[in-house]
C-alpha positions as CSV (number, residue, x, y, z in Angstrom):
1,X,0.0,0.0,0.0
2,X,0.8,3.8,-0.6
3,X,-0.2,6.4,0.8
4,X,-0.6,9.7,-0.7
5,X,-1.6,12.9,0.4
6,X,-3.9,15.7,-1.5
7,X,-3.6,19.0,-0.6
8,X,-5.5,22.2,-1.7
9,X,-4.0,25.9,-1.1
10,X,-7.0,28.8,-0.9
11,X,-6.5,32.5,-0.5
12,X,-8.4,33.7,2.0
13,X,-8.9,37.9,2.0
14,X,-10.8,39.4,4.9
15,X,-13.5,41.3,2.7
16,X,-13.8,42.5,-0.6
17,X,-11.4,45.4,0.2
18,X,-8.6,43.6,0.2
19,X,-9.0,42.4,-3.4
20,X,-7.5,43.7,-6.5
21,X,-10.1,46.1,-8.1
22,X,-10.9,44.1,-11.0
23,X,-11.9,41.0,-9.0
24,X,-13.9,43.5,-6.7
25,X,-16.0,44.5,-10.3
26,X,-16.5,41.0,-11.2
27,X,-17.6,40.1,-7.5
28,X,-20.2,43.3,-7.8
29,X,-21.5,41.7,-11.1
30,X,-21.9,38.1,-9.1
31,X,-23.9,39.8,-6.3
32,X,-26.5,41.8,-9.4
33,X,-26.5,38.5,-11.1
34,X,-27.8,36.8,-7.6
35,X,-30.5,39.3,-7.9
36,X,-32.0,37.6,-10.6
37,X,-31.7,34.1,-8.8
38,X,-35.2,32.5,-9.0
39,X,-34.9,30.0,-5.7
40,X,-38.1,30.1,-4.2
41,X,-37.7,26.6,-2.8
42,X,-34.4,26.7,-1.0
43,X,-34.5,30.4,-0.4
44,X,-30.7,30.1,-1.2
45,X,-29.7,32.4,-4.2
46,X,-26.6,32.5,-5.9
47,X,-24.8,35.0,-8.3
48,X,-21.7,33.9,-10.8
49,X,-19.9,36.0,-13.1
50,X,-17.2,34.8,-15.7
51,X,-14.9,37.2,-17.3
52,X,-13.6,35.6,-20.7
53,X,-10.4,36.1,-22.1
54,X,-12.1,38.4,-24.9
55,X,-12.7,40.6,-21.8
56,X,-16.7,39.3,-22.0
57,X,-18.5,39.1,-18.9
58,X,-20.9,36.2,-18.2
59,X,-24.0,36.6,-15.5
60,X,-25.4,33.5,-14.1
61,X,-27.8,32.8,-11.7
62,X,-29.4,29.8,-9.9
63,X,-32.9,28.3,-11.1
64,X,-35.1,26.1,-9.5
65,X,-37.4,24.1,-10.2
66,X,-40.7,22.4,-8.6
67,X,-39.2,19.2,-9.8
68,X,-35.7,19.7,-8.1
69,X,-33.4,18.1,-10.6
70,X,-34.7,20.3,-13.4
71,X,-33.2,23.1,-11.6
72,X,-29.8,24.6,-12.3
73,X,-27.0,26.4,-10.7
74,X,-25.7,30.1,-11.4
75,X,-21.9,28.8,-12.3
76,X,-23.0,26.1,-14.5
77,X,-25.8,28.8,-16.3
78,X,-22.9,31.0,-16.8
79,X,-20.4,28.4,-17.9
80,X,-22.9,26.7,-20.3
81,X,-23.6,30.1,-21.5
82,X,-20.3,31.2,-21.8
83,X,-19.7,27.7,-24.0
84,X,-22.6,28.0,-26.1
85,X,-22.2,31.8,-27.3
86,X,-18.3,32.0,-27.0
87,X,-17.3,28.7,-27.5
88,X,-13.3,29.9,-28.2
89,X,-13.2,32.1,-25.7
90,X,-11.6,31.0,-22.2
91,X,-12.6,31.8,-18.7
92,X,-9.8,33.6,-17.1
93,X,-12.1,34.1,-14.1
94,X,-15.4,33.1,-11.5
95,X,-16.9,35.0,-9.3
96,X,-19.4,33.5,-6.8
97,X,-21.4,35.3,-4.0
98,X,-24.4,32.6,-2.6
99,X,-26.4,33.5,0.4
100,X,-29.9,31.9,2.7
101,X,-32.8,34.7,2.3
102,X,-33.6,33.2,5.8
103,X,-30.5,34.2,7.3
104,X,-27.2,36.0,6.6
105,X,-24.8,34.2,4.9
106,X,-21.2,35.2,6.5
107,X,-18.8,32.5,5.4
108,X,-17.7,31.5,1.8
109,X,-19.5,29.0,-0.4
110,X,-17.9,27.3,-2.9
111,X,-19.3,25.9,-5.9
112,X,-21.2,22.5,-5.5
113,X,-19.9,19.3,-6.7
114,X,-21.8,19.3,-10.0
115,X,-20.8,22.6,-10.3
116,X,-16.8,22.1,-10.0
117,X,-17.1,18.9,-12.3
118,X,-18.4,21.3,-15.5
119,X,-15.9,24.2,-14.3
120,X,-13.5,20.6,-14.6
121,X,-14.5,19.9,-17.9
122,X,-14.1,23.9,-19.4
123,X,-10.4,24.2,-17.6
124,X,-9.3,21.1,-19.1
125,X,-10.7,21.7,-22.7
126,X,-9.2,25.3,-22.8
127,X,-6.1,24.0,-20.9
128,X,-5.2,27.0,-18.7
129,X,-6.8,27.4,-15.2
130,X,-9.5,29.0,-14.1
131,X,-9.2,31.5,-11.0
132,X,-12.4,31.2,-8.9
133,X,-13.3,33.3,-5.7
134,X,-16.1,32.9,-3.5
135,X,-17.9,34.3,-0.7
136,X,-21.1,34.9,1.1
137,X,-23.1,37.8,1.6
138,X,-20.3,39.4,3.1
139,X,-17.6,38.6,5.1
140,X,-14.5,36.6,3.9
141,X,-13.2,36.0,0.2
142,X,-11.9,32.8,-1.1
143,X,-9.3,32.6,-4.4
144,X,-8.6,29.0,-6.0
145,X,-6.0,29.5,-8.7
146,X,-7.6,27.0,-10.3
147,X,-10.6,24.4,-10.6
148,X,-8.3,21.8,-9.9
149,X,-7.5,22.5,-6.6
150,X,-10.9,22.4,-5.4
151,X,-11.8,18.8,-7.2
152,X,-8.1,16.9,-6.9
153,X,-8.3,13.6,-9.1
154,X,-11.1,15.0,-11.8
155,X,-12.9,12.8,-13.5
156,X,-12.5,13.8,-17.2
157,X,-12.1,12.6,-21.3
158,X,-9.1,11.1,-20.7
159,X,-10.6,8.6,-18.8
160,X,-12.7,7.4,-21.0
């Protein structure tokens, strides 16, 4: 037997403050997208936004659904979006803010396991990394240089 061991390395920034301006634009266009997050069911809306290396920016926002598999995250409605109407263009960059209309949402959410497996599928076709940060409604910032380190041991085409 072997064992090995499987790290991931996260930025973590106090509050949007401490970001670099340009992240702190896209993270404002994550939390308008979240306004459009129709999530009557779980009362838990989220907000992406994807800036493309064409300097595009992609709004996505969660949908539900009475029939609760029919529903669909904000980051893969922006990815899918992004793939579908740009499908050259690479993601440099995710923004995520998610947050409970019941109560306030003070620590950073990152992107669900569906979520990081078609974030997977869009690093490793464009073959650079994509940066993703996250956060609640307020309160602490996460950065991921990449897709990878959040789902070590991806599941992907060449596995097939």
């Amino acid at each position: 037997m072997k064992e090995i061991i499987i790290e991931s390395k996260l930025n973590v920034y106090d509050n949007l403050e401490e970001l670099p301006k340009e992240v702190v634009a896209l993270m404002d266009q994550a939390a308008i997208a979240r306004n459009n997050s129709y999530s009557p069911y779980s009362k838990f809306s989220v907000g992406a936004a994807i800036l493309l290396d064409n300097n595009e920016i992609i709004l996505g926002s969660n949908q539900e659904n009475a029939s609760y598999p029919s529903g669909l995250c904000a980051e893969r409605t922006a990815i899918y979006y992004a793939g579908s109407q740009y499908p050259d263009a690479k993601i440099v960059r995710m923004a995520i803010i998610a947050g409970s209309k019941i109560h306030q949402t003070i620590h950073p959410i990152p992107p669900c396991g569906a979520c990081r497996q078609a974030i997977a599928e869009y690093e490793v076709k464009q073959n650079s990394n994509i940066e993703i940060y996250f956060m609640g409604e307020t309160g602490k910032v996460m950065r991921s240089h990449s897709l990878a380190n959040l789902l070590p041991l991806i599941f992907d085409k060449a596995v097939l």
